[in-house]
C-alpha positions as CSV (number, residue, x, y, z in Angstrom):
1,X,0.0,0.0,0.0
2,X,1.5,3.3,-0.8
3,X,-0.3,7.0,-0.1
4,X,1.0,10.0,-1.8
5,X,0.0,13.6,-3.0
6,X,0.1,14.2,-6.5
7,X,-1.1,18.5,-6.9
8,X,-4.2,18.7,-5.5
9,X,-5.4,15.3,-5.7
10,X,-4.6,12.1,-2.5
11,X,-3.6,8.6,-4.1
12,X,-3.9,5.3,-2.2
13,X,-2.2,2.5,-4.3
14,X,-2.8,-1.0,-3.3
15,X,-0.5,-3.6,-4.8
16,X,-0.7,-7.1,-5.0
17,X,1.3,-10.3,-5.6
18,X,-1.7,-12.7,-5.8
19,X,-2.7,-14.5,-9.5
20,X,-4.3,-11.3,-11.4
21,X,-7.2,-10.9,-12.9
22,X,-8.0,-11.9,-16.7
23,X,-7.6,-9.1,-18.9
24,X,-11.4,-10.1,-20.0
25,X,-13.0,-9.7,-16.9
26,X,-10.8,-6.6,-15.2
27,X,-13.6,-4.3,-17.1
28,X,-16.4,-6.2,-14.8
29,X,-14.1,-6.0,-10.8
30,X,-16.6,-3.4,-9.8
31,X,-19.8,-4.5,-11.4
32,X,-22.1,-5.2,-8.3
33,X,-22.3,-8.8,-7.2
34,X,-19.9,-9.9,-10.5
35,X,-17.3,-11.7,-9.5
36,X,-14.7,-13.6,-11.5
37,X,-14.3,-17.2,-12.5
38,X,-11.2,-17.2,-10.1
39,X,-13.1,-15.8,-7.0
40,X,-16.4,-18.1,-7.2
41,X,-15.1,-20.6,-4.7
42,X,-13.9,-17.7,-2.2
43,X,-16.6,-16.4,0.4
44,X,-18.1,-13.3,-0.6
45,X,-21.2,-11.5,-2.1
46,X,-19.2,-9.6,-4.9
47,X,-20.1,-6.3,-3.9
48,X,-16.6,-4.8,-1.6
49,X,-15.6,-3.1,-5.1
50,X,-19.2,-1.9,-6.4
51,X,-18.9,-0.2,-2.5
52,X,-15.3,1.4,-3.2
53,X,-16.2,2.5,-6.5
54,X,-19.2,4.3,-5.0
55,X,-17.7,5.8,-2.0
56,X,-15.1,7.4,-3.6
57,X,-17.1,8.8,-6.7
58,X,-19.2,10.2,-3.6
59,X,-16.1,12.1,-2.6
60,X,-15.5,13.2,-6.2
61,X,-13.0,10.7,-6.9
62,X,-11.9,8.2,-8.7
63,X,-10.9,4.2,-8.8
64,X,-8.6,2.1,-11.2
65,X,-7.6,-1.2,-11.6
66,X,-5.1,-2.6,-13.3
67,X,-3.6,-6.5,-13.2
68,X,-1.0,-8.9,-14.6
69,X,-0.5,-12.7,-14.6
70,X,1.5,-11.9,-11.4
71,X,-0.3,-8.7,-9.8
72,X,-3.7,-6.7,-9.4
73,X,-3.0,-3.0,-8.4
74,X,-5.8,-0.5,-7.5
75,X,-5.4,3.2,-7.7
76,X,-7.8,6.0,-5.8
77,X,-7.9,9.3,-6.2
78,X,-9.6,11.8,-4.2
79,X,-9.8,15.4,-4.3
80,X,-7.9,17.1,-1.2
């Protein structure tokens, strides 16, 4: 996890080492109750994401995600 200012704007990183997430489905990760063909036998209701994403376009911000074969990284940036 890494926090940082960048002008005007607060940026939480969060950085994994776990399997990724297939390019094809890293378009869906915050869909409400989606969740990927990798994290069906995990407990869960699929929605942790949906709730990120909509929290922190609340505060006027925004939410990325990007992954590899080796890594998922999530970016959010919020308005100071």
């Amino acid at each position: 996890m890494r926090v940082h200012r960048s002008a005007e704007t607060a940026v939480v990183a969060v950085h994994d080492t776990g399997p990724g997430i297939p390019a094809e489905e890293l378009g869906r990760v915050f869909e409400r109750r989606w969740r990927g063909r990798t994290g069906r036998p995990v407990a869960g209701t699929g929605i942790g994401l949906a709730l990120v994403r909509e929290l922190v376009t609340a505060h006027g911000g925004m939410v990325t995600a990007t992954s590899s074969a080796e890594s998922t990284a999530f970016t959010i940036s919020l308005p100071l």
